[in-house]
mmCIF file as Biopython writes it, N, C-alpha, C and O atoms, coordinates in Angstrom:
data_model
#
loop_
_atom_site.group_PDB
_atom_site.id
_atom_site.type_symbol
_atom_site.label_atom_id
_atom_site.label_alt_id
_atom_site.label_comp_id
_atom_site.label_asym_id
_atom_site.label_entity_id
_atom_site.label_seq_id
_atom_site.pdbx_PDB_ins_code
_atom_site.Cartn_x
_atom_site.Cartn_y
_atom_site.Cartn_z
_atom_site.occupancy
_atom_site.B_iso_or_equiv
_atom_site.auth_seq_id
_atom_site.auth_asym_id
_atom_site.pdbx_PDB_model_num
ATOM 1   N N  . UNK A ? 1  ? 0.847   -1.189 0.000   1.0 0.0 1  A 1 
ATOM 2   C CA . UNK A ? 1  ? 0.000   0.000  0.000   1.0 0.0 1  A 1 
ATOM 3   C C  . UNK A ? 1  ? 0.886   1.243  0.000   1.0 0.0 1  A 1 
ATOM 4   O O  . UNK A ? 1  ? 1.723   1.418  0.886   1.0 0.0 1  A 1 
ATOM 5   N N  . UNK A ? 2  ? 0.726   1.965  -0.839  1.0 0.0 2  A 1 
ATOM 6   C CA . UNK A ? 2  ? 1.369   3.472  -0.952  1.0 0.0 2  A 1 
ATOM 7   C C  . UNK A ? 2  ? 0.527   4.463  0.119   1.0 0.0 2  A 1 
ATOM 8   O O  . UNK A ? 2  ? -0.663  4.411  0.430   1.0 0.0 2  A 1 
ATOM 9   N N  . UNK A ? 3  ? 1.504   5.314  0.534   1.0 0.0 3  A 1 
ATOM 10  C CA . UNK A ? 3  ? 0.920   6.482  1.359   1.0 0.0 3  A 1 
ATOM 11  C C  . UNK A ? 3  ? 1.343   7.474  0.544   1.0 0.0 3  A 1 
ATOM 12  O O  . UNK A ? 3  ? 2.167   7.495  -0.370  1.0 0.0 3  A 1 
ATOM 13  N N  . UNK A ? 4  ? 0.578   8.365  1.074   1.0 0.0 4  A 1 
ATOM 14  C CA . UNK A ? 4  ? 0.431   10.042 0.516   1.0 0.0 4  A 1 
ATOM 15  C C  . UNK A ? 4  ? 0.224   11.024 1.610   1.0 0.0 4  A 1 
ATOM 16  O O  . UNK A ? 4  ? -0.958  11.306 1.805   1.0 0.0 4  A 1 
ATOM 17  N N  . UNK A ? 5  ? 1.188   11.671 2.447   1.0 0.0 5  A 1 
ATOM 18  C CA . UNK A ? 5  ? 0.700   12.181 3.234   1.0 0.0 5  A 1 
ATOM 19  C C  . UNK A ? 5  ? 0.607   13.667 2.763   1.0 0.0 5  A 1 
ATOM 20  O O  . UNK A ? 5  ? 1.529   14.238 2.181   1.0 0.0 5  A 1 
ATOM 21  N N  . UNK A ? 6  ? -0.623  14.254 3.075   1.0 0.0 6  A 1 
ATOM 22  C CA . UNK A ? 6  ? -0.752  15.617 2.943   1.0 0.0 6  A 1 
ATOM 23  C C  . UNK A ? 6  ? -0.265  16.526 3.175   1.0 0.0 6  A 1 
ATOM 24  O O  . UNK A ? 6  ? -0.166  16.608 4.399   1.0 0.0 6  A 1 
ATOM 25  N N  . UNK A ? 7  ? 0.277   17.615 2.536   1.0 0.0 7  A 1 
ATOM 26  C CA . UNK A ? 7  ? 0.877   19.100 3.153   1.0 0.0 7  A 1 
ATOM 27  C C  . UNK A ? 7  ? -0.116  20.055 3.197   1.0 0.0 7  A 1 
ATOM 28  O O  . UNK A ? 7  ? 0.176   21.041 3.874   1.0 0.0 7  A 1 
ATOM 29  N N  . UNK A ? 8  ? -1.352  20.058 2.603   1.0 0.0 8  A 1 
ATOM 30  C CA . UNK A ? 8  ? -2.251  20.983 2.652   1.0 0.0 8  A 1 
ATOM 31  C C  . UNK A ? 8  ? -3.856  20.233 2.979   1.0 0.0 8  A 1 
ATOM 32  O O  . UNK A ? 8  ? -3.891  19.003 2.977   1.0 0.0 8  A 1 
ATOM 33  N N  . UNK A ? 9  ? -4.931  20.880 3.205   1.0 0.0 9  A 1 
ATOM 34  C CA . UNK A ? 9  ? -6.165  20.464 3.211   1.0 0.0 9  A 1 
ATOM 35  C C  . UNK A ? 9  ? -6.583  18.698 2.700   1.0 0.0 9  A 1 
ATOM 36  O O  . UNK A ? 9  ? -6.906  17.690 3.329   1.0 0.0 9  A 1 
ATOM 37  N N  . UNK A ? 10 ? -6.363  19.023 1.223   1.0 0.0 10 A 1 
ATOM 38  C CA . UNK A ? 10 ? -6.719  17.917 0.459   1.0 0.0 10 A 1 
ATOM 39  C C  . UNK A ? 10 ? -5.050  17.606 -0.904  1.0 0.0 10 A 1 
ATOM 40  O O  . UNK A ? 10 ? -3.934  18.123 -0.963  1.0 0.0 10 A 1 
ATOM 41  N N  . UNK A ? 11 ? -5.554  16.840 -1.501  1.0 0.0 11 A 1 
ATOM 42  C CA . UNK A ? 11 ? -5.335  16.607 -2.828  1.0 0.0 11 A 1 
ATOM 43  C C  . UNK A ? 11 ? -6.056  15.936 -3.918  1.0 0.0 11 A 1 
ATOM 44  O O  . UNK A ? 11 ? -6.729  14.906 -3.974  1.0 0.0 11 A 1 
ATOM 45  N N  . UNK A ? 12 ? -5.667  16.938 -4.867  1.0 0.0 12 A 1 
ATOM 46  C CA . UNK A ? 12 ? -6.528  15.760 -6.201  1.0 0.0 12 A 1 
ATOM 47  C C  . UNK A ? 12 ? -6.312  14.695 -6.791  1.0 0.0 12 A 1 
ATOM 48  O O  . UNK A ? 12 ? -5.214  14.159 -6.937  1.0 0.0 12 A 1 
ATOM 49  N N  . UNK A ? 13 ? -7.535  14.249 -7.236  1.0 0.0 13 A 1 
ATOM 50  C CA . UNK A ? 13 ? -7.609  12.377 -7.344  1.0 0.0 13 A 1 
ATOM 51  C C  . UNK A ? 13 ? -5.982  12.705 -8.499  1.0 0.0 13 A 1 
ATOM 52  O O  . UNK A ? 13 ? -4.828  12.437 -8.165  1.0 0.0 13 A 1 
ATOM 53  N N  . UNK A ? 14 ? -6.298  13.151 -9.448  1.0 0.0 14 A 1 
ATOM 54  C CA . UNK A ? 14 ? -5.435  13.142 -10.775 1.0 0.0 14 A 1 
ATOM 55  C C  . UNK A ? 14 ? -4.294  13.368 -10.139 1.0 0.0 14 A 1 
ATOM 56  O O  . UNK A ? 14 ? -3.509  12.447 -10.363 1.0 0.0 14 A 1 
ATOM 57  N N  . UNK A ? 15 ? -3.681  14.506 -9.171  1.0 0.0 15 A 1 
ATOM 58  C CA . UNK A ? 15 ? -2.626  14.314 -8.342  1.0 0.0 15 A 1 
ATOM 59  C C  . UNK A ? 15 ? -2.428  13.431 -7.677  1.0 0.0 15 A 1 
ATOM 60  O O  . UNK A ? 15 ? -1.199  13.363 -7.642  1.0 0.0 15 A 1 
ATOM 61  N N  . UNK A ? 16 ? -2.917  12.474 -6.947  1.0 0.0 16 A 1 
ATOM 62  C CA . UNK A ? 16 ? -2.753  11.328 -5.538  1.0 0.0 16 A 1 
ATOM 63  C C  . UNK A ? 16 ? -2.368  10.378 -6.733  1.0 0.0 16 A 1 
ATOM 64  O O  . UNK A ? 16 ? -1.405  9.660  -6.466  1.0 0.0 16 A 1 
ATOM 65  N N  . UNK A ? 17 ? -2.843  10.229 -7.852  1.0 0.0 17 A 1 
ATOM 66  C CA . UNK A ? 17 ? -2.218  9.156  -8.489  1.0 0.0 17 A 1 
ATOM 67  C C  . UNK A ? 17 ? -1.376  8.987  -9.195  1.0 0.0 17 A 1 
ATOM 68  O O  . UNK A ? 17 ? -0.888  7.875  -9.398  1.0 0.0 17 A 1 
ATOM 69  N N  . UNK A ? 18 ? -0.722  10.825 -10.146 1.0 0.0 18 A 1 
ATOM 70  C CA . UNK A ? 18 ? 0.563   10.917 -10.524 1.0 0.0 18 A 1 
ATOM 71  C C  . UNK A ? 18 ? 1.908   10.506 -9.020  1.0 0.0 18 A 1 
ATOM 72  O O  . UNK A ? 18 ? 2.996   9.930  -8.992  1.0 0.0 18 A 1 
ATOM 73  N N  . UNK A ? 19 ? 1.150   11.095 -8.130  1.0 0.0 19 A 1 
ATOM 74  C CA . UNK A ? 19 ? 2.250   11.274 -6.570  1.0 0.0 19 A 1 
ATOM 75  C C  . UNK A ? 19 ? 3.004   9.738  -6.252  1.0 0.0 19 A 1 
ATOM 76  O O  . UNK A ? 19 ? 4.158   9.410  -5.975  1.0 0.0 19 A 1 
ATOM 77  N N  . UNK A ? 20 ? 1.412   8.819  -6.493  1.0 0.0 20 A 1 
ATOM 78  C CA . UNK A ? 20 ? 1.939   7.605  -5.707  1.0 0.0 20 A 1 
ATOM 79  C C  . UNK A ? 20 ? 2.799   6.418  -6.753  1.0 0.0 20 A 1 
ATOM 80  O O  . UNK A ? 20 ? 3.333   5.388  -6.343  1.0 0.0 20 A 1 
ATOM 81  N N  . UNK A ? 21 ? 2.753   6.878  -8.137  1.0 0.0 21 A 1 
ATOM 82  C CA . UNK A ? 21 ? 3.312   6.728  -9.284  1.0 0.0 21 A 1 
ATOM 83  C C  . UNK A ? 21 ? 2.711   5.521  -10.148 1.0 0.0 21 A 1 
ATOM 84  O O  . UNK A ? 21 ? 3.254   4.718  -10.907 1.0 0.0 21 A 1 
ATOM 85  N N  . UNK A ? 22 ? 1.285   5.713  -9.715  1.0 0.0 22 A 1 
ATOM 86  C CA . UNK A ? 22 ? 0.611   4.654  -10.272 1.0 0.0 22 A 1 
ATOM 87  C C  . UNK A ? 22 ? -0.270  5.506  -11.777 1.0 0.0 22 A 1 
ATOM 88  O O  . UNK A ? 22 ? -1.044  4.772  -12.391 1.0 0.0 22 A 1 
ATOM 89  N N  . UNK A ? 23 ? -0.159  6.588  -12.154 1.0 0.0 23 A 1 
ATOM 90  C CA . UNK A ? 23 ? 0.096   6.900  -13.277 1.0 0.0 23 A 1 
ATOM 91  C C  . UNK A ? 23 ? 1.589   7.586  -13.707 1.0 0.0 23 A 1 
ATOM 92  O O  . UNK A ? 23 ? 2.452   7.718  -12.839 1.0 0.0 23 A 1 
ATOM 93  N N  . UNK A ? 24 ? 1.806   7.965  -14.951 1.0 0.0 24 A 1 
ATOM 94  C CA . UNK A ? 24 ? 3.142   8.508  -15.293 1.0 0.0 24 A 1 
ATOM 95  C C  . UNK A ? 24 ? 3.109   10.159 -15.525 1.0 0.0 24 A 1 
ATOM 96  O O  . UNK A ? 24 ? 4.002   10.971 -15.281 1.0 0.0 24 A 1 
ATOM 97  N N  . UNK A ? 25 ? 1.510   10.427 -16.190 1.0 0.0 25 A 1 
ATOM 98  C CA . UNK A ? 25 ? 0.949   11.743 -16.210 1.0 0.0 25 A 1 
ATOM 99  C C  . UNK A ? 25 ? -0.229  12.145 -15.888 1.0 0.0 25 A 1 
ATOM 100 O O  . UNK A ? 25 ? -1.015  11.550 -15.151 1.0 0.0 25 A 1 
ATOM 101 N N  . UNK A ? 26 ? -0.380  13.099 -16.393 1.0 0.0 26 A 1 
ATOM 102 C CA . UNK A ? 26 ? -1.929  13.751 -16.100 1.0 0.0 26 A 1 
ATOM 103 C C  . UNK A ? 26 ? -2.832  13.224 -16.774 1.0 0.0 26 A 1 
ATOM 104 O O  . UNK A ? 26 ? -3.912  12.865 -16.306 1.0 0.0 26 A 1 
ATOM 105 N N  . UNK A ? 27 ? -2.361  13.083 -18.379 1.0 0.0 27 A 1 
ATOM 106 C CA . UNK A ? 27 ? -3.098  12.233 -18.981 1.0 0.0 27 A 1 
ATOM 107 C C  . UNK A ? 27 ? -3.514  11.062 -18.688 1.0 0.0 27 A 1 
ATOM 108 O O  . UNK A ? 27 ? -4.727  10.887 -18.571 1.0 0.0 27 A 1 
ATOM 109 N N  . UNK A ? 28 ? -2.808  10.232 -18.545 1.0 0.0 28 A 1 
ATOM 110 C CA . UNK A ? 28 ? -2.959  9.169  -18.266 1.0 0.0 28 A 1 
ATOM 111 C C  . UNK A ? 28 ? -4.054  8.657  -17.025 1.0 0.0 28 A 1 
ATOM 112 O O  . UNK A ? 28 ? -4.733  7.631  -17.069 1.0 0.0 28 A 1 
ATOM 113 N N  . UNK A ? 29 ? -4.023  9.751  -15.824 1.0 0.0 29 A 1 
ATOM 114 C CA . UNK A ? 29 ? -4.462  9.885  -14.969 1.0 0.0 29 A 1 
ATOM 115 C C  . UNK A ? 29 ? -5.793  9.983  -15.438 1.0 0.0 29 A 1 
ATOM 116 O O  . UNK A ? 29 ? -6.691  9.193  -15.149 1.0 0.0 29 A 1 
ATOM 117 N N  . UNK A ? 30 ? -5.889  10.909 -16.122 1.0 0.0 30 A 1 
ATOM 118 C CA . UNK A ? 30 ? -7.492  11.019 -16.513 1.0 0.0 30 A 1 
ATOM 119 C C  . UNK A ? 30 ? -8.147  10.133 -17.517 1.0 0.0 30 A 1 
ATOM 120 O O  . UNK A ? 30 ? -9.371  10.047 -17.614 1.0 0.0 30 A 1 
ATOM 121 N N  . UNK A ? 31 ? -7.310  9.483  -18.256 1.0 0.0 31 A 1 
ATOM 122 C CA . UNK A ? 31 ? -7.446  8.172  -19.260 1.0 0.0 31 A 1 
ATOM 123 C C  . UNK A ? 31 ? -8.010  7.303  -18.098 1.0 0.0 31 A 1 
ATOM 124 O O  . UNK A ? 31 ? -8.939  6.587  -18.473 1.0 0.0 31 A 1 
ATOM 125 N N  . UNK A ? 32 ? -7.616  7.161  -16.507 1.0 0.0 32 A 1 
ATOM 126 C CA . UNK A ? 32 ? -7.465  5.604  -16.244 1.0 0.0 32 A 1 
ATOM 127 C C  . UNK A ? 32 ? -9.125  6.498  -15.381 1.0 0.0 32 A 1 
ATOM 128 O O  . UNK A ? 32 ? -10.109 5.769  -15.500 1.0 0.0 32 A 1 
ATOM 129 N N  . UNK A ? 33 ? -9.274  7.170  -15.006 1.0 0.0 33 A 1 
ATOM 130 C CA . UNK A ? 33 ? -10.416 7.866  -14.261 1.0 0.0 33 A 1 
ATOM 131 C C  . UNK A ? 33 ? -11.466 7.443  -15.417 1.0 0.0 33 A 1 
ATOM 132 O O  . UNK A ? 33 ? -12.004 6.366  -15.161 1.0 0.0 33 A 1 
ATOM 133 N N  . UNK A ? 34 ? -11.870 8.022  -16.592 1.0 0.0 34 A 1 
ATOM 134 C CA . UNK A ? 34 ? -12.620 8.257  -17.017 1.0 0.0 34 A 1 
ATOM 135 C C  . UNK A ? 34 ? -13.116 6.679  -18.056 1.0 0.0 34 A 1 
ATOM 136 O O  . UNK A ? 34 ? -14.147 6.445  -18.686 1.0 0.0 34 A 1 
ATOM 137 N N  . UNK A ? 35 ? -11.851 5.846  -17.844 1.0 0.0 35 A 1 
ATOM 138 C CA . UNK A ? 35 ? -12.577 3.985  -17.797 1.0 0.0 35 A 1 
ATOM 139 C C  . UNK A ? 35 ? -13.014 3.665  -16.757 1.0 0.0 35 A 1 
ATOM 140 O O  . UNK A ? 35 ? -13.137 2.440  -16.743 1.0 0.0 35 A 1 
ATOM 141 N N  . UNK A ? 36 ? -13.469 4.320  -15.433 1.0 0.0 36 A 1 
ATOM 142 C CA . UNK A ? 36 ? -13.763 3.393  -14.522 1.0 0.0 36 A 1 
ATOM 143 C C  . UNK A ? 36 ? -12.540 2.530  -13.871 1.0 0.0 36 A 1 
ATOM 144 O O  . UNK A ? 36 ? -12.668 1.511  -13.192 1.0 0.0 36 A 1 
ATOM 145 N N  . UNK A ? 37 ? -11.296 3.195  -14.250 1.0 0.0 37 A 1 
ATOM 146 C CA . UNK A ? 37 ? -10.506 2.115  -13.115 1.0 0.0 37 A 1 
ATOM 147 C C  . UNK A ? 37 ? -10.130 2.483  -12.053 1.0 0.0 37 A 1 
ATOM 148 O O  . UNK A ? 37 ? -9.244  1.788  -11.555 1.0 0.0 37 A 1 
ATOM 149 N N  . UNK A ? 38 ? -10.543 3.519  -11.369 1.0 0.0 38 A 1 
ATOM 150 C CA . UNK A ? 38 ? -9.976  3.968  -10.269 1.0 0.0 38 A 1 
ATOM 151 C C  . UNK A ? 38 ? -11.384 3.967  -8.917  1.0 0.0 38 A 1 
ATOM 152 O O  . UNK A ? 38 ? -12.484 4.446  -9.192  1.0 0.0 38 A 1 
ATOM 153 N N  . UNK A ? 39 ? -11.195 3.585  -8.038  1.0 0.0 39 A 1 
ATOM 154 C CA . UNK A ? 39 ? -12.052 3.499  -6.753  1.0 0.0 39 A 1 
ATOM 155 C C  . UNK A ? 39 ? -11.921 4.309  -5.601  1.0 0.0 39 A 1 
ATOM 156 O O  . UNK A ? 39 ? -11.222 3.688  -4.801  1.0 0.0 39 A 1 
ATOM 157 N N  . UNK A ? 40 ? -12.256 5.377  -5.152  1.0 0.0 40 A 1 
ATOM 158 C CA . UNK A ? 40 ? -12.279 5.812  -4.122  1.0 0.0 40 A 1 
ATOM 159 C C  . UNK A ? 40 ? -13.266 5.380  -3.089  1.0 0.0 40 A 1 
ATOM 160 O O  . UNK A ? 40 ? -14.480 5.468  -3.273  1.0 0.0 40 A 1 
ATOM 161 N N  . UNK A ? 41 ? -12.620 4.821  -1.789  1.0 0.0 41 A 1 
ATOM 162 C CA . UNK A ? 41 ? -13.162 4.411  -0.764  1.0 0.0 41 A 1 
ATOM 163 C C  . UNK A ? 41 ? -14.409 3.326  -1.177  1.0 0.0 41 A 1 
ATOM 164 O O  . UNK A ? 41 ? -15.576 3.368  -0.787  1.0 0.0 41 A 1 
ATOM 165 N N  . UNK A ? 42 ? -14.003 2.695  -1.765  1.0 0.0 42 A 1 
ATOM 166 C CA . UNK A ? 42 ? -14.951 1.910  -2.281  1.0 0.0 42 A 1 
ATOM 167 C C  . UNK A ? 42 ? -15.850 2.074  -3.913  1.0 0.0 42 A 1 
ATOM 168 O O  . UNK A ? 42 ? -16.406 1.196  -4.573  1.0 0.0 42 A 1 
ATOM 169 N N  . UNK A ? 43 ? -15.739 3.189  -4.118  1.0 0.0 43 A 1 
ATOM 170 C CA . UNK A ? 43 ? -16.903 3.732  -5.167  1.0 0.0 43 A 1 
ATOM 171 C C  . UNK A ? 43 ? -15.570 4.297  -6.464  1.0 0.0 43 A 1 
ATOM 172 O O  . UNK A ? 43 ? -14.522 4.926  -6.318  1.0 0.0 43 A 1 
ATOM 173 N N  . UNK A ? 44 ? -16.282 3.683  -7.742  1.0 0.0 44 A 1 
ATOM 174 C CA . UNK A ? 44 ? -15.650 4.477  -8.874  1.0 0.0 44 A 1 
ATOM 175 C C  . UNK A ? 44 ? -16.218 6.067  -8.565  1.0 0.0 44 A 1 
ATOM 176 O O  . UNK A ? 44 ? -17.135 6.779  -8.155  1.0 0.0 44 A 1 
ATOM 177 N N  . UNK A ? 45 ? -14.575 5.953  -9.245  1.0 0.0 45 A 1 
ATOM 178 C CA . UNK A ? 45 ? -15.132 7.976  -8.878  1.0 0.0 45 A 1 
ATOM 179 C C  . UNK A ? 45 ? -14.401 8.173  -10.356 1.0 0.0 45 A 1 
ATOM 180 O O  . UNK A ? 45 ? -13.359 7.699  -10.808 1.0 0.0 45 A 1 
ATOM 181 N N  . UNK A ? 46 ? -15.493 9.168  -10.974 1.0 0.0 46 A 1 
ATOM 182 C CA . UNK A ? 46 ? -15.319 9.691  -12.272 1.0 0.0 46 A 1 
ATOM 183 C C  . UNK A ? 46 ? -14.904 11.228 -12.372 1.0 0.0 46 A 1 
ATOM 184 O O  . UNK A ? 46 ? -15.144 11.709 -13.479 1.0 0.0 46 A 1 
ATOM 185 N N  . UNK A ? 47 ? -14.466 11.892 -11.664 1.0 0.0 47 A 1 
ATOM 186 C CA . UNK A ? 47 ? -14.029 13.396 -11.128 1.0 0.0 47 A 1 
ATOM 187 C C  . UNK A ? 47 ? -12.848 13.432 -10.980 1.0 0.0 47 A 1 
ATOM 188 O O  . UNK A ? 47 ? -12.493 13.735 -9.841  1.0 0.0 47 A 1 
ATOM 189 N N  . UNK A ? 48 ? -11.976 13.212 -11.790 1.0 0.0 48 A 1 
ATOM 190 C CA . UNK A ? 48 ? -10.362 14.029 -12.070 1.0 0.0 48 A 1 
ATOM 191 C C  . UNK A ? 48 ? -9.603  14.966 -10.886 1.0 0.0 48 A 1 
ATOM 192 O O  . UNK A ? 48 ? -8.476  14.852 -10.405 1.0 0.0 48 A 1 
ATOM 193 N N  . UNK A ? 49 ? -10.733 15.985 -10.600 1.0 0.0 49 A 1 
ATOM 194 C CA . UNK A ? 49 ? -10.567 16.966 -9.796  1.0 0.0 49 A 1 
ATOM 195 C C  . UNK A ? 49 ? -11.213 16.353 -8.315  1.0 0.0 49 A 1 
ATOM 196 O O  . UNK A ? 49 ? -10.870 17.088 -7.389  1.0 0.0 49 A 1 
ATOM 197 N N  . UNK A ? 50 ? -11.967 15.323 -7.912  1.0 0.0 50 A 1 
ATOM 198 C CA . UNK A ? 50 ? -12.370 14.694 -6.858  1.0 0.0 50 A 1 
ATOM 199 C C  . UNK A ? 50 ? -10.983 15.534 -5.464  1.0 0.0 50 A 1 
ATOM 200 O O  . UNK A ? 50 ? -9.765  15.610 -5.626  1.0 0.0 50 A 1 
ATOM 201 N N  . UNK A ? 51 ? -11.605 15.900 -4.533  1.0 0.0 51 A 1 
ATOM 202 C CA . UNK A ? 51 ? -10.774 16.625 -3.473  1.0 0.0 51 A 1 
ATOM 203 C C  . UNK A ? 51 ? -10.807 14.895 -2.385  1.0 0.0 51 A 1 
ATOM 204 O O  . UNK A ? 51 ? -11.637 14.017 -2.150  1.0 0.0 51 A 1 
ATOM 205 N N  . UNK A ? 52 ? -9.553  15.154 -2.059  1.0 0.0 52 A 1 
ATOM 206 C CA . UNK A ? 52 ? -9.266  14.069 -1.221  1.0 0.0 52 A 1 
ATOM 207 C C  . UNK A ? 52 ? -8.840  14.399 0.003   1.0 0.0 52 A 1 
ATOM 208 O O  . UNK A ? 52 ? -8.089  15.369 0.104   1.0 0.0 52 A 1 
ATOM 209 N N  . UNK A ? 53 ? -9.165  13.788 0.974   1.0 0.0 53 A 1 
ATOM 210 C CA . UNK A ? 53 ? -8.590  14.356 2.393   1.0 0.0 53 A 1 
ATOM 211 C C  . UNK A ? 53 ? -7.793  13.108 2.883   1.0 0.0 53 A 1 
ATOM 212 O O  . UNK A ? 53 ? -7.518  12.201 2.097   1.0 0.0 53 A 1 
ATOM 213 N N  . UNK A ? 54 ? -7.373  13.072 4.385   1.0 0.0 54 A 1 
ATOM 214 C CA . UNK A ? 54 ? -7.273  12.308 5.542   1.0 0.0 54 A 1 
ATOM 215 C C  . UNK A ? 54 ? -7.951  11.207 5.626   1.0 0.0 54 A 1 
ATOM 216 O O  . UNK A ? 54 ? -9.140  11.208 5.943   1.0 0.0 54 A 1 
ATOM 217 N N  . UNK A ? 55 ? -7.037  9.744  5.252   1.0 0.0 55 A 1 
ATOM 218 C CA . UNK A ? 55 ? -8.505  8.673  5.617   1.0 0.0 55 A 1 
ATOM 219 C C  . UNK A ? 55 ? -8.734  8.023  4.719   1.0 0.0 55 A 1 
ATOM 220 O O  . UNK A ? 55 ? -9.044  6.842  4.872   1.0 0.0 55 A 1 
ATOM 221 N N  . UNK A ? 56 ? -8.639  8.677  3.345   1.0 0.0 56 A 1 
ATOM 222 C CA . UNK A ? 56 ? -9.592  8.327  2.210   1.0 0.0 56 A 1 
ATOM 223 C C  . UNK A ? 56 ? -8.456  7.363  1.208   1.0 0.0 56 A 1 
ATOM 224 O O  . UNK A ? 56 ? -7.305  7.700  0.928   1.0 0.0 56 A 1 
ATOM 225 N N  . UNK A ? 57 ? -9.092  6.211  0.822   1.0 0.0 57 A 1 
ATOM 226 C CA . UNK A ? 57 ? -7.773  5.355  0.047   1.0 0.0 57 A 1 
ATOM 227 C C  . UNK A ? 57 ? -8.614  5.180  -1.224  1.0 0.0 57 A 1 
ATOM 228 O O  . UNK A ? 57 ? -9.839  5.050  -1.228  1.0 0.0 57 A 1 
ATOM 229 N N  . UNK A ? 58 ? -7.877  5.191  -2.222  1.0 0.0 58 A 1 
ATOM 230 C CA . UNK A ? 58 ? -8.123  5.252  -3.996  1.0 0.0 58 A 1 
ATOM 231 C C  . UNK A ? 58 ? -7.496  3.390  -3.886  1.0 0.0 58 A 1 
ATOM 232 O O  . UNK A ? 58 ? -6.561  2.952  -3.215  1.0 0.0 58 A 1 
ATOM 233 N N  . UNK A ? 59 ? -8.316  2.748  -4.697  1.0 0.0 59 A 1 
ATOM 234 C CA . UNK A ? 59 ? -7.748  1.643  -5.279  1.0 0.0 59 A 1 
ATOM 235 C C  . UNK A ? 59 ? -7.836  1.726  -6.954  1.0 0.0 59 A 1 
ATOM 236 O O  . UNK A ? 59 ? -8.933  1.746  -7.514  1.0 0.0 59 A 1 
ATOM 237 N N  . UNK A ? 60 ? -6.845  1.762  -7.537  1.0 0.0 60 A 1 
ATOM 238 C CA . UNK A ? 60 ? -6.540  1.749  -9.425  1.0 0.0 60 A 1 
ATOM 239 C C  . UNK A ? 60 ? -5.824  0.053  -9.495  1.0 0.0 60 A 1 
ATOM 240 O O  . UNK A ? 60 ? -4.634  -0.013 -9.191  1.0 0.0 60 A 1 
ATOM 241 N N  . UNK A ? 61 ? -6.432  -1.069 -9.828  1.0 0.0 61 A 1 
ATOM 242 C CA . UNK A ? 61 ? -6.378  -2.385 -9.995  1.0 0.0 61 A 1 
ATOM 243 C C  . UNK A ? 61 ? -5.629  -2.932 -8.776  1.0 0.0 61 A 1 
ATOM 244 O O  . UNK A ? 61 ? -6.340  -2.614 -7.823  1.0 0.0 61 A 1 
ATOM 245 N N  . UNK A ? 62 ? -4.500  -3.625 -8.291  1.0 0.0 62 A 1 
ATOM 246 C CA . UNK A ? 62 ? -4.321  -4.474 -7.454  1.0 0.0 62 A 1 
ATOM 247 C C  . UNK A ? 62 ? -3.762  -3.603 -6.537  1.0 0.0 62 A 1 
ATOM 248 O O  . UNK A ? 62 ? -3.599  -4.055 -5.404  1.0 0.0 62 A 1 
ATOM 249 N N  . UNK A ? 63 ? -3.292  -1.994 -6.845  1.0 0.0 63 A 1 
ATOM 250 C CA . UNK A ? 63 ? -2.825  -0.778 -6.035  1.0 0.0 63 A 1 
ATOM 251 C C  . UNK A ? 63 ? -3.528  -0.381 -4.693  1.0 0.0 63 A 1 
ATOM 252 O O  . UNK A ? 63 ? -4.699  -0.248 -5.048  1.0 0.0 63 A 1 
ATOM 253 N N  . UNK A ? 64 ? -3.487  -0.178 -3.662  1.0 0.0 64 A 1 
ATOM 254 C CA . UNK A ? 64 ? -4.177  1.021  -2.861  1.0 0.0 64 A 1 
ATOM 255 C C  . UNK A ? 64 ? -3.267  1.563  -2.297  1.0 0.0 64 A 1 
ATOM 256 O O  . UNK A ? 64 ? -2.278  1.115  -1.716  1.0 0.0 64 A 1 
ATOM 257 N N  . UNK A ? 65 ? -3.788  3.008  -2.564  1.0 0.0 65 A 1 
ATOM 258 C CA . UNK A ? 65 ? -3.288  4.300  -1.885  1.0 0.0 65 A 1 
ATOM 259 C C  . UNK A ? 65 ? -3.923  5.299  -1.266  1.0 0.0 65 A 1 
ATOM 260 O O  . UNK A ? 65 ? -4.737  6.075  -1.766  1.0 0.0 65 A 1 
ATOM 261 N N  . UNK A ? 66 ? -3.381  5.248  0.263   1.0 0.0 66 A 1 
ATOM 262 C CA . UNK A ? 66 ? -3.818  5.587  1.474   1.0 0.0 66 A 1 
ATOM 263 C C  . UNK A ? 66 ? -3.212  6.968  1.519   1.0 0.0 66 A 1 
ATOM 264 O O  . UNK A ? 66 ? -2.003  7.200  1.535   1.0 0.0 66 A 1 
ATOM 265 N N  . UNK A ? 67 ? -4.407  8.063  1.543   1.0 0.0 67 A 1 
ATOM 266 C CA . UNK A ? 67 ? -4.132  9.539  2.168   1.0 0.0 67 A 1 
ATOM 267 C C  . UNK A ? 67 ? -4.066  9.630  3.333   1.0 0.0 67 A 1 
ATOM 268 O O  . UNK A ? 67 ? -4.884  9.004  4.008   1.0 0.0 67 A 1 
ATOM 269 N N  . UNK A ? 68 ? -3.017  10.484 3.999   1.0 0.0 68 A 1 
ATOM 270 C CA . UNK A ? 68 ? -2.883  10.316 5.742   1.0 0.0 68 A 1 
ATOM 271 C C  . UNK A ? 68 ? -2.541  11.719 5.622   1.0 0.0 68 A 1 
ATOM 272 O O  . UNK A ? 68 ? -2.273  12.378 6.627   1.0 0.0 68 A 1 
#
């Protein structure tokens, strides 16, 4: 499991997943969002820009990555 710990409020989905290096870009990031492969806290989340806090873990296929 990858961590991400926060320096500010939140971060974005499209950021938390360039960060944890489970995409390579932005693009890509939003390529893998907008098939349905990415899960926040359980639920596909289709929002690029999705705000993430404390707590909240993204799974993108056998990956999870935990915001702290």
């Amino acid at each position: 499991m990858e961590i991400i710990k926060l320096r500010e409020d939140y971060i974005k989905l499209g950021q938390a997943l360039k960060a944890a290096g489970a995409a390579s870009s932005g693009v890509e990031a939003k390529m893998m969002i907008q098939d349905g492969l990415v899960k926040v806290n359980g639920a596909v989340e289709m929002q690029r820009g999705k705000k993430l806090k404390a707590g909240d873990v993204i799974t993108c296929g056998d990956e999870e990555i935990q915001i702290q």
